[in-house]
N, C-alpha and C positions, 0 to 999 in steps of 0.2 A: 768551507769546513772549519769548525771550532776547535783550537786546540784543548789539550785537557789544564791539570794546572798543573801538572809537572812540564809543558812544552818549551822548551825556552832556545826551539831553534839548535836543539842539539843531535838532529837526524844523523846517524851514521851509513856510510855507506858502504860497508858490509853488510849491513841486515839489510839495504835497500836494493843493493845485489845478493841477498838472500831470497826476497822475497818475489824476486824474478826468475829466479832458479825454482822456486815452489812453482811458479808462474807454469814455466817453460816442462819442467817435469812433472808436474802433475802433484807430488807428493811431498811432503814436510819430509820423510822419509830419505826419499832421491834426494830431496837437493840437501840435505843432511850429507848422506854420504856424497855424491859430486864435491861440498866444500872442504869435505875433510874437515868437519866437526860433529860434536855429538845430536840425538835426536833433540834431546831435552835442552841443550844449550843454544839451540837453534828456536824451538819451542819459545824459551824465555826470550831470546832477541826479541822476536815478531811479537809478543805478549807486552812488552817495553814500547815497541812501536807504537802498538796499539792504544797503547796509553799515554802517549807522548802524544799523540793524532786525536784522541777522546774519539778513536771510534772504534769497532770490532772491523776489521780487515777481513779475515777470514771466517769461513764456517765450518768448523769441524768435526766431522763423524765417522764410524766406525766404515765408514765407505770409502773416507777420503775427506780431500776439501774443498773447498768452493769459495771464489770469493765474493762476499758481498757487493753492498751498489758501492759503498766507501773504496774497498779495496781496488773494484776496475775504475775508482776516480784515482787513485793512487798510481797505479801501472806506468800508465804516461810518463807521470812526472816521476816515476823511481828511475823510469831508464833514461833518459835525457838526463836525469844528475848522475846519474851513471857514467854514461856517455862522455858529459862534458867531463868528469872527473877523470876520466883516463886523454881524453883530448890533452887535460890540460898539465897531467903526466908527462905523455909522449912531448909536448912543446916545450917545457922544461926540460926534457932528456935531451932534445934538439939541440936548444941552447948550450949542452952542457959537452955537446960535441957526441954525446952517444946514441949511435942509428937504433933508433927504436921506432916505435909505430906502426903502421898498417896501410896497405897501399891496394887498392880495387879497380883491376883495367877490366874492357873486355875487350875481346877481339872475334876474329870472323875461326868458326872450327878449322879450317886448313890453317891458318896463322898459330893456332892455339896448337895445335900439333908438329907447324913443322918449325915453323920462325923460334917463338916465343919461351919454350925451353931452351934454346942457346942465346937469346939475347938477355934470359932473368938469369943465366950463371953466372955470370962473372955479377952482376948486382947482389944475389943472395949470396954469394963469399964474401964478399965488402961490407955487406952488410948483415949478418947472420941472424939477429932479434929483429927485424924488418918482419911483419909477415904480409905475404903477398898472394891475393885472393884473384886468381884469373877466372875471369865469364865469359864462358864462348854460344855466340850465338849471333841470328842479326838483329840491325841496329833497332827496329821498333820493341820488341821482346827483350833488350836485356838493360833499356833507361830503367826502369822500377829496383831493379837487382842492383846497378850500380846508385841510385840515392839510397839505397839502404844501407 
């Protein structure tokens, strides 16, 4: 993909986590209100993108949107800089001695009900910005859940 001539490597990633929000809700609308911003200042972000990218992302109509071929090349690479971008949040918060970040077990359903609630209490007081995402289920069915 070609950038335009305004590109100079200036992606932000608010509108990259905007445009994944549009993704995930379906509407410039939703992920508008979800970010707690306005339509049209959302509207302009992605407009900015698109001209930074020299391509048209989306398609837009009194239906809804859609994204083009450009845009679902884009997806991938908006959430992975996404992604890494809070990785490397939470890593510097680490370092900075404050429990932050996000932690994904699974366990078997009798664990997840009877163990697992008194063994994450006393962790989520210690830690209370920690968020902590339990999968119950067995071991062939829940590899996919926990690499995500």
């Amino acid at each position: 993909m070609r950038c335009g001539p305004s590109c100079g490597g200036r992606l932000k990633i608010q509108t990259l986590t905007a445009l994944l929000s549009i993704e995930s809700l379906g509407s410039i609308r939703a992920a508008a209100s979800a970010l707690h911003v306005s339509q049209p200042a959302l509207t302009q972000a992605i407009q900015q993108l698109e001209q930074e990218l020299g391509a048209q992302l989306l398609i837009r109509s009194p239906s809804g949107i859609a994204f083009t071929e450009y845009g679902r090349l884009v997806l991938p690479h908006a959430r992975l800089m996404v992604t890494e971008t809070q990785r490397v949040k939470e890593e510097i918060a680490q370092l900075r001695g404050e429990g932050t970040g996000h932690i994904r077990l699974a366990a078997s359903p009798a664990i997840s009900l009877s163990l697992l609630p008194q063994a994450l209490r006393p962790f989520t007081r210690k830690f209370p910005q920690v968020r902590v995402h339990c999968i119950d289920g067995v071991s062939p069915m829940i590899h996919p859940a926990l690499r995500s």
